[in-house]
C-alpha positions in Angstrom: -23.3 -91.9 88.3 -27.1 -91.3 86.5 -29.1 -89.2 88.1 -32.3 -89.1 86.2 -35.8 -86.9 87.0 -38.7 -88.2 85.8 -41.7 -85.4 86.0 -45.3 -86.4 87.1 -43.6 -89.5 88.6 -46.3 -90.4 90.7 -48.5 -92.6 87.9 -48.6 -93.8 84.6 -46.2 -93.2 82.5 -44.6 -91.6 85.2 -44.6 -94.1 87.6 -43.8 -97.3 85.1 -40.3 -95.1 83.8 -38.7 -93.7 87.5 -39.2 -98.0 88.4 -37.3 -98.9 85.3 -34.7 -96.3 85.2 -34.1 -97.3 88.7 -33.5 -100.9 87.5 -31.1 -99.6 85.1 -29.0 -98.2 87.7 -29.9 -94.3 88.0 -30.7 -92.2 91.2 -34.4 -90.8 90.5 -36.2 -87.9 91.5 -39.6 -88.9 91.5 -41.5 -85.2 90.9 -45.1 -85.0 91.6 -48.0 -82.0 92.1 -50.5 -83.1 94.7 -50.4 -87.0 95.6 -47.5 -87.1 98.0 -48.5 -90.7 99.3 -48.4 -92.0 95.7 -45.1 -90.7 94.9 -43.8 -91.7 98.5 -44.7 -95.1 97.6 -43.1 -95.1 94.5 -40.3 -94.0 96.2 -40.6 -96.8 98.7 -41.0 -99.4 95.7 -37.5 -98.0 94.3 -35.5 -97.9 97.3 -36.9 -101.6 98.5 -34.9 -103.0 95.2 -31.5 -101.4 96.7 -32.1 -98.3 94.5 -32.1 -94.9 95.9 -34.6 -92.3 94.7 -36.3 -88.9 96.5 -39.8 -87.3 96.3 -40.1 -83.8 95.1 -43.4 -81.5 95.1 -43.2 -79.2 92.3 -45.6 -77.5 89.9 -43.6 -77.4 86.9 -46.0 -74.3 85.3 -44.3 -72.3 88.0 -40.7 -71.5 87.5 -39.6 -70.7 91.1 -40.5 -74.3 92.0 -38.5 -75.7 88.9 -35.5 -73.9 90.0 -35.9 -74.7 93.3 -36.8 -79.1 92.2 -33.6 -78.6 90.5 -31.4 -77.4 93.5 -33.1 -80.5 95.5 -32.1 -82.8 92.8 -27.6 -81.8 92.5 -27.9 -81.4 96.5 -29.3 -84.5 97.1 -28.8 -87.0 94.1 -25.9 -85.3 92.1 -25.4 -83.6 88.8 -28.7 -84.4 86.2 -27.7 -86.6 83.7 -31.3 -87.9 82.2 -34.6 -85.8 82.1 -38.2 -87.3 81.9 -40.9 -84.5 80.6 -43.6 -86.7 81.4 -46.0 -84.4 83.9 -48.8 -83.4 81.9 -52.8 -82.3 82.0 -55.7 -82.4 80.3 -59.7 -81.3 81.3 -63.0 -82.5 80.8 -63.6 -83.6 76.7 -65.3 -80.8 75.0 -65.2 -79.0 71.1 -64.1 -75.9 70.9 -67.3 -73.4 71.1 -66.9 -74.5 75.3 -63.4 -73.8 75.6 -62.4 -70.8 78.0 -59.0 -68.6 77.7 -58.5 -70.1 81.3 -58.2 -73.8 80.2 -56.1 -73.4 77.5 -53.6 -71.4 79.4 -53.8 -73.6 82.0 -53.0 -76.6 79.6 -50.3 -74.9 78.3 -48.5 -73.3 81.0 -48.7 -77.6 82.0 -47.7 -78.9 78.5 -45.0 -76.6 77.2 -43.9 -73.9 79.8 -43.2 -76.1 82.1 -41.4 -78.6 80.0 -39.6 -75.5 78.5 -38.2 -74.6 82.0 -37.7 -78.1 83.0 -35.2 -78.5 79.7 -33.8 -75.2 80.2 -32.8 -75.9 84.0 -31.7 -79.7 82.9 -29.1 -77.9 79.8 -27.5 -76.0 82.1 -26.5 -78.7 84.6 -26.0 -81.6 81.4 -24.5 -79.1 78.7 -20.8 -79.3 78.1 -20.4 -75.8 77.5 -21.3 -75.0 81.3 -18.9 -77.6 82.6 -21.4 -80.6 82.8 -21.2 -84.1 81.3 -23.5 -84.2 79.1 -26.7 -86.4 79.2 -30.4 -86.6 77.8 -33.4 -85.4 77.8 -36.9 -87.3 76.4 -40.3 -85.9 76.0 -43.5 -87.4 76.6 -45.4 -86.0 73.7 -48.4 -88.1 72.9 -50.4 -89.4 69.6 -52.9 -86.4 70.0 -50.0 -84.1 68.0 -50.6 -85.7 64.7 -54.6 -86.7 65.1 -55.3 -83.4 67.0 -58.0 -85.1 69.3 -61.2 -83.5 67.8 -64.3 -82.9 69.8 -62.4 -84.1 72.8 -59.3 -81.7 73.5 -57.6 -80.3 70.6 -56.0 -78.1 73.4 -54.2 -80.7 74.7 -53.4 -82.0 71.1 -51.9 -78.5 70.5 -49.8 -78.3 73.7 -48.3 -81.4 72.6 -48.0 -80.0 69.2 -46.0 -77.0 70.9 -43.7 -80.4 72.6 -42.6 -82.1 69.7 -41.4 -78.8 67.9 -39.3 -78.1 71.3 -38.0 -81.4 70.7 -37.0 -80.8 67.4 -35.8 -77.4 67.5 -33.9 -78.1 71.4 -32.0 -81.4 69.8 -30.3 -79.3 66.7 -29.6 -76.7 69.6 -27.6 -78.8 72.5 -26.3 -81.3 70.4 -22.9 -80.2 70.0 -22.9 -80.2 73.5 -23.5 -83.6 74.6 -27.1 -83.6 74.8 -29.6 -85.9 73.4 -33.1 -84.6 72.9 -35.9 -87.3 72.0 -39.6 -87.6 72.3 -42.0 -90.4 72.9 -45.5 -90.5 71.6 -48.0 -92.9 73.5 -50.9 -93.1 71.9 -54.2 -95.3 73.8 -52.0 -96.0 77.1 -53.8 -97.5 80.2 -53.5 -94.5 83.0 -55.2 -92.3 85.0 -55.2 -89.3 82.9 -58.5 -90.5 81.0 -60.3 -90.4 83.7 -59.1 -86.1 83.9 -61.0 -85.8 80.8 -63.9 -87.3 82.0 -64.0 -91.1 80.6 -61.9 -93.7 82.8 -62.7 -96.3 80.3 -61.8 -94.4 76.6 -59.1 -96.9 75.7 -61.3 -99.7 75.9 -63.9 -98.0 74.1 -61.6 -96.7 71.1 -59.1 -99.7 71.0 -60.8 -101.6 68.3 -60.1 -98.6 66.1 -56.6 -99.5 65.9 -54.6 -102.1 64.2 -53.3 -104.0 67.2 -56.7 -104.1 68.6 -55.5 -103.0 72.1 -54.4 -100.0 74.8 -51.0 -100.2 75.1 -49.2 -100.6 79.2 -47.6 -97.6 80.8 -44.7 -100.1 80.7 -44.5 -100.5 77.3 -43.8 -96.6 76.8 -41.2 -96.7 79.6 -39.9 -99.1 77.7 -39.0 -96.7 74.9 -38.0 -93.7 76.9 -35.4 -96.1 79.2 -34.0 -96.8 75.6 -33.7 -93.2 74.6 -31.6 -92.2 77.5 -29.2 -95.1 76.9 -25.9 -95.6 75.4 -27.3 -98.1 73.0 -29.1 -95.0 71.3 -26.1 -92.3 71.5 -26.6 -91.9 67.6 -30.2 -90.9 68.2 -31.6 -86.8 68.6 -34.3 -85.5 67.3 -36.1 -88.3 66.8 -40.2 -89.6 68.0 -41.4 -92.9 68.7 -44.5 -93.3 68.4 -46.6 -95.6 70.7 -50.0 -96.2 69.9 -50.5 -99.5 68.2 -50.2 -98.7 64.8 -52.1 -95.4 64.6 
């Protein structure tokens, strides 16, 4: 049985990865923070195909709420066998002279405490040496880590920053334990989350900056992560993909 949860679940990224790993034959949990009806009806588009997936609300900054997601999840679904960090946010563009203390703790209680609870609850269902079966866990990390986003939101580029190093340093960690710990890197994707930082239409603006000459699809980076928690990568930890047209 695969029982996968897929974080921010609700859109995007999100949304495009708890469809496919339903295809693939897992039981989702579909986690979301305020748009109930748009998780529901990912939900509903799961379960139509014969699949069977739940909707959770959760802020994953807070860690009574994690713990309490993950409960939900083995009560209802069964055991965790595949984690999605995928929930993230970002504000308004700006450099750094308008920054406040509040933002950037905000973005990174988002960006890395909650992924770091989120992986911490998800080892001790998965990890071997507590009895689980072992499993895998992929973050959503994004292009902003190695460009740093400047003069838009190098806190957001440093939050992911703060994900790829918990990717590298978790993997060597749990790997002798049966977990697999991978990270994606989507670089211009078409979702909603530009539109947080104040321009809806960036990709199109910035796409003919990169050598494909397009945004990519939120089903294109699905794509990757599906492949990450598969058997036909069980040789693969500690490793990043990066999506973002050649940038």
């Amino acid at each position: 049985m695969k029982v996968a949860l897929v974080t921010g679940g609700s859109r995007g990224i999100g949304r495009a990865t708890a469809i496919l790993l339903a295809e693939q034959g897992y039981r989702v949990a579909v986690n979301y923070l305020n748009n109930a009806q748009a998780a529901q009806k990912v939900v509903n588009e799961i379960t139509a195909r014969g699949s069977q997936a739940i909707a959770i609300q959760a802020d994953i900054a807070d860690e009574q709420q994690v713990v309490a997601m993950f409960t939900q999840i083995a009560r209802e679904l069964g055991p965790l066998t595949a984690l999605v960090n995928n929930a993230g946010i970002l504000f308004t563009q700006s450099t750094i002279e308008n920054l406040t203390a509040e933002r950037i703790n905000q973005v990174m209680s988002t960006n890395v405490t909650g992924y770091f609870l989120c992986c911490r609850e998800a080892v001790k269902v998965m990890s071997k040496k507590h009895g689980g079966q072992g499993g895998g866990i992929v973050n959503v990390s994004s292009a902003a880590s190695r460009l740093g986003a400047p003069g838009e939101y190098i806190d957001y580029a440093a939050s992911k920053g703060a994900v790829d190093t918990l990717t590298t340093g978790l993997s060597l960690e749990v790997a002798p334990y049966g977990i697999r710990v991978n990270c994606v890197r989507p670089g211009l994707i078409y979702t909603e989350i530009h539109a947080s930082g104040g321009e809806p239409d960036r990709v199109d603006r910035l796409k003919a900056n990169l050598p494909m000459q397009r945004g990519g699809e939120p089903e294109e980076v699905a794509e990757a992560i599906a492949w990450l928690l598969s058997d036909s990568a069980s040789y693969v930890t500690g490793s990043f993909i990066d999506l973002a047209g050649g940038r």
